[in-house]
C-alpha positions as CSV (number, residue, x, y, z in Angstrom):
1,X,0.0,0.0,0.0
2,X,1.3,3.4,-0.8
3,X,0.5,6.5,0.7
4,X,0.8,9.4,-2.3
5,X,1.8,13.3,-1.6
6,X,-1.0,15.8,-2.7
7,X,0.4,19.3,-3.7
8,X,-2.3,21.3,-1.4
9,X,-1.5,24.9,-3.3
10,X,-3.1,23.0,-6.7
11,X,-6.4,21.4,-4.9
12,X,-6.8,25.0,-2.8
13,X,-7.0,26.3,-6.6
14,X,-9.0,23.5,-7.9
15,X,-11.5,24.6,-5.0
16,X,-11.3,27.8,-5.3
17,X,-12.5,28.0,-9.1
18,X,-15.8,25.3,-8.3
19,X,-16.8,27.6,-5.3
20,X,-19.4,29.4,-7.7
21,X,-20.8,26.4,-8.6
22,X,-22.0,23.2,-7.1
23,X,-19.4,20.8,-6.1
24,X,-18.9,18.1,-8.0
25,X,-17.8,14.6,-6.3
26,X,-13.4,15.4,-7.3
27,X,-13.8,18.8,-5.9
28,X,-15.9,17.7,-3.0
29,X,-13.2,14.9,-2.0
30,X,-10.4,17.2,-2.5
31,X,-12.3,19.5,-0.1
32,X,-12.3,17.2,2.5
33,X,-8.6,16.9,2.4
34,X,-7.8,20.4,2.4
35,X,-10.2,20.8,5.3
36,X,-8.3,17.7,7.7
37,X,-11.8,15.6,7.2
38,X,-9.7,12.1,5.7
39,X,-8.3,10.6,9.3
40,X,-6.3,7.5,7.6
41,X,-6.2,5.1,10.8
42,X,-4.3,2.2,9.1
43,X,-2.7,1.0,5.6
44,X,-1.9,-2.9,5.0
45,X,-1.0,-5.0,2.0
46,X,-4.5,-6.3,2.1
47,X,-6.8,-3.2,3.7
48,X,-6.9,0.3,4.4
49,X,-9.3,1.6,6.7
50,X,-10.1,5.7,7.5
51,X,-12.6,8.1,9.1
52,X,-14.2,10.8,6.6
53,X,-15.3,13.4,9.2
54,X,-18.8,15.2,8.4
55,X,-20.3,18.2,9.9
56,X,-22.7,16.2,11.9
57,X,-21.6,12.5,11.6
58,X,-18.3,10.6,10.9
59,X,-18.0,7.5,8.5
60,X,-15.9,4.4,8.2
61,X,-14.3,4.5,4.3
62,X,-12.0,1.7,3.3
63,X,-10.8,-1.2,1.0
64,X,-11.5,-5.0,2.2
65,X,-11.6,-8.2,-0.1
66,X,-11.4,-6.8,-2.9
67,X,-13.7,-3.7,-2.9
68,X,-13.8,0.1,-1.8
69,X,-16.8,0.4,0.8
70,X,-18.3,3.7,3.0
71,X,-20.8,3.6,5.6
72,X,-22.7,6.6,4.3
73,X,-26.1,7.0,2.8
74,X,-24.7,8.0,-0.7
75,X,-26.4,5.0,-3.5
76,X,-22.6,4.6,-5.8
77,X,-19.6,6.4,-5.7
78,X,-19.2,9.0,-3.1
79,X,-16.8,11.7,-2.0
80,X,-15.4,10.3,1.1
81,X,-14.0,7.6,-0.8
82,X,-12.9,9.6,-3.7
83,X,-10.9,11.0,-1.2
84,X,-9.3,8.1,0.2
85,X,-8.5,7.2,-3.3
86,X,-6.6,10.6,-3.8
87,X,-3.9,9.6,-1.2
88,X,-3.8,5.8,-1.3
89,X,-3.8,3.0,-3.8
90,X,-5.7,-0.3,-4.0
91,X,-4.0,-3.1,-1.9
92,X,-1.9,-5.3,-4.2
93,X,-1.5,-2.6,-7.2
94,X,2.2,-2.3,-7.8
95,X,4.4,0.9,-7.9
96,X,4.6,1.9,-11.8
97,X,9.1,3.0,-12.6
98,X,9.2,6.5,-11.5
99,X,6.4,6.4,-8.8
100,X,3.1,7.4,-8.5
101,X,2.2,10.5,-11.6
102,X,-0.9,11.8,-12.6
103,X,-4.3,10.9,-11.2
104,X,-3.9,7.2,-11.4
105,X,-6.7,5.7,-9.2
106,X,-7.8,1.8,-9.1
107,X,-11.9,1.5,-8.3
């Protein structure tokens, strides 16, 4: 499991330029990091488990057996995993030459 580095001067811009409009779920997640909200408790080679901190609740967001998972209400894809996948990779998915680049994220 790798933890990646997230340069916080280009998602403060990112957020900065959807703040007239609705938030989308990538803007939303990178939100949440900027803000402290993603408490990542513990990375294994087989599971990563973290805390997405809400205004008036807190969920459980992770990767077990083989799947991403989030105790929230959201029906799909949500933000608090979108922004556990911004600063870790799926268990098991090796380290490309170079290191992590771009936006490469495993669902």
């Amino acid at each position: 499991m790798t933890v990646r580095g997230i340069d916080p001067l280009a998602i403060a811009t990112e957020v900065r330029l959807h703040n007239w409009a609705r938030e989308n779920l990538r803007t939303k997640a990178r939100r949440y990091l900027i803000e402290g909200r993603l408490t990542v408790r513990r990375v294994t080679d087989s599971e990563i488990d973290a805390f997405a901190h809400g205004t008036e609740t807190t969920h459980h967001v992770g990767y077990r057996r083989g799947g991403w998972f989030c105790t929230c209400e959201a029906r799909g894809r949500c933000s608090h995993v979108e922004a556990l996948q911004l600063v870790t990779e799926r268990p098991g998915d090796p380290i490309p030459p170079g290191g992590w680049t771009g936006d490469r994220r495993s669902t």
